[in-house]
Steps between C-alpha positions, in 0.01 A plus 500: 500500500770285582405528875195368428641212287736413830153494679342231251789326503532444866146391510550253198225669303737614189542185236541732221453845307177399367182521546305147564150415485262659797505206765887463484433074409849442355782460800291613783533568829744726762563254785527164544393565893136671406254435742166482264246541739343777682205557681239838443615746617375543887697660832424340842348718716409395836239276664457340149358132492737213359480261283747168523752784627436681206347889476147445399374881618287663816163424573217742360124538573423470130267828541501745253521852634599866320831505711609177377393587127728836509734290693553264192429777257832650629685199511473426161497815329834536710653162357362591146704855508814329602494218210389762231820682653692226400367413205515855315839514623595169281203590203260275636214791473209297397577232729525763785143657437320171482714346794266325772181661347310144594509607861258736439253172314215436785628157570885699634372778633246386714690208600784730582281712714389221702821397588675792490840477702515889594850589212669216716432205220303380233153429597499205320681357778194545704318371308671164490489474899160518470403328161795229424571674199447878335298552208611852444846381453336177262317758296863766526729256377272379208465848405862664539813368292726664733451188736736193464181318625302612148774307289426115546311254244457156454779312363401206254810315467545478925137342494551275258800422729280463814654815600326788725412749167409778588910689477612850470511671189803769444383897549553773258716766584282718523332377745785331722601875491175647614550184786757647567317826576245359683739356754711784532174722551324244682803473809502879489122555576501239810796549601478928502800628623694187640516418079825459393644434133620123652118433611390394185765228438451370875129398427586334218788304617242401823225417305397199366248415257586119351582473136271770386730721356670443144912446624593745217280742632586421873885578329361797389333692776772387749742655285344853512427494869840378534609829323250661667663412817877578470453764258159686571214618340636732224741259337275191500211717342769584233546148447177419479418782261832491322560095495287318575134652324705534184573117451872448579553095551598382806785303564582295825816618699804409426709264772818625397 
């Protein structure tokens, strides 16, 4: 045990001996250099159409045909092994039956199958070349609490200060963990075998997504990817199972 308390400690997750409340709101946060925004998932393949330099996904006929509903069938039952993988490794079993089941809701799937990216992407890229925006991700995000994107309200006090209201709201663990799935299963599904365990905390150090993401739980994802990264899969699921799910504060990192 005290090799994983020399983990903990490096990544300035270990405040004390005791377990804390389940979104960690005392001391919080690993890193003072988090980057707290990333964008969905997605993997460039080629001859895709872009967007103000950014990836915005391939062009698509918007037909629906039996190759492209297998296709997508495939591609999501694929990603939706790999996070319940992860999540019964860290005793996230509910959450890893019920992960993503919206894609299969008419307004994702068929959406999905019209703009199906072939396993390179997520069709909801396509969709945006063609639309200006996706409503299968719109109708996703409002439906899964596993997105960052899911956790925003309207703030009363910033309105009455003429402030923009609508701010972040901080994630249970529970769900920044199945997040944390997601990503990891997400990179490994588009990325096939060029995935590596240092993919996952690439994307999210590239992406960027505004303020949409609570800091403390920007803190906390970037900390497990970080672990992810130097230390590999096994250890940060043990963290996350062993740590982190059970309530354990978290404490920033100590300068000295």
């Amino acid at each position: 045990m005290s090799e994983e308390m020399d983990m903990w400690k490096k990544y300035g997750w270990l405040k004390d001996s005791q377990p804390g409340p389940e979104n960690g709101n005392t001391e919080s946060g690993i890193r003072e250099d988090v980057h707290q925004e990333h964008v969905h998932q997605e993997h460039v393949p080629e001859g895709t159409v872009s967007v103000s330099g950014r990836y915005a996904g391939a062009p698509s006929d918007g037909r629906i045909t039996l190759d492209k509903c297998l296709g997508h069938f495939q591609t999501v039952m694929k990603h939706k092994k790999a996070v319940a993988e992860g999540c019964f490794r860290v005793g996230l079993y509910w959450q890893g039956v019920t992960h993503d089941l919206s894609k299969f809701s008419p307004v994702e799937f068929i959406n999905s199958v019209r703009y199906y990216q072939y396993g390179k992407q997520s069709p909801n890229n396509g969709e945006r070349v063609v639309k200006g925006y996706s409503e299968s991700w719109i109708h996703h995000k409002g439906h899964n609490r596993h997105h960052y994107e899911h956790w925003t309200d309207y703030c009363v006090e910033a309105a009455k200060k003429g402030e923009f209201p609508v701010r972040p709201v901080q994630m249970p663990r529970r769900y920044v963990a199945e997040m944390l799935m997601d990503r990891i299963a997400a990179s490994k599904t588009y990325m096939k075998d060029q995935y590596t365990q240092h993919e996952p905390l690439k994307y999210y150090i590239r992406g960027k997504a505004g303020a949409l993401m609570h800091p403390e739980t920007a803190r906390e994802l970037h900390g497990m990817l970080k672990i992810l990264d130097e230390r590999g899969e096994e250890e940060c699921f043990r963290f996350v199972r062993d740590y982190y799910l059970k309530g354990y504060p978290i404490g920033r990192k100590n300068s000295g």
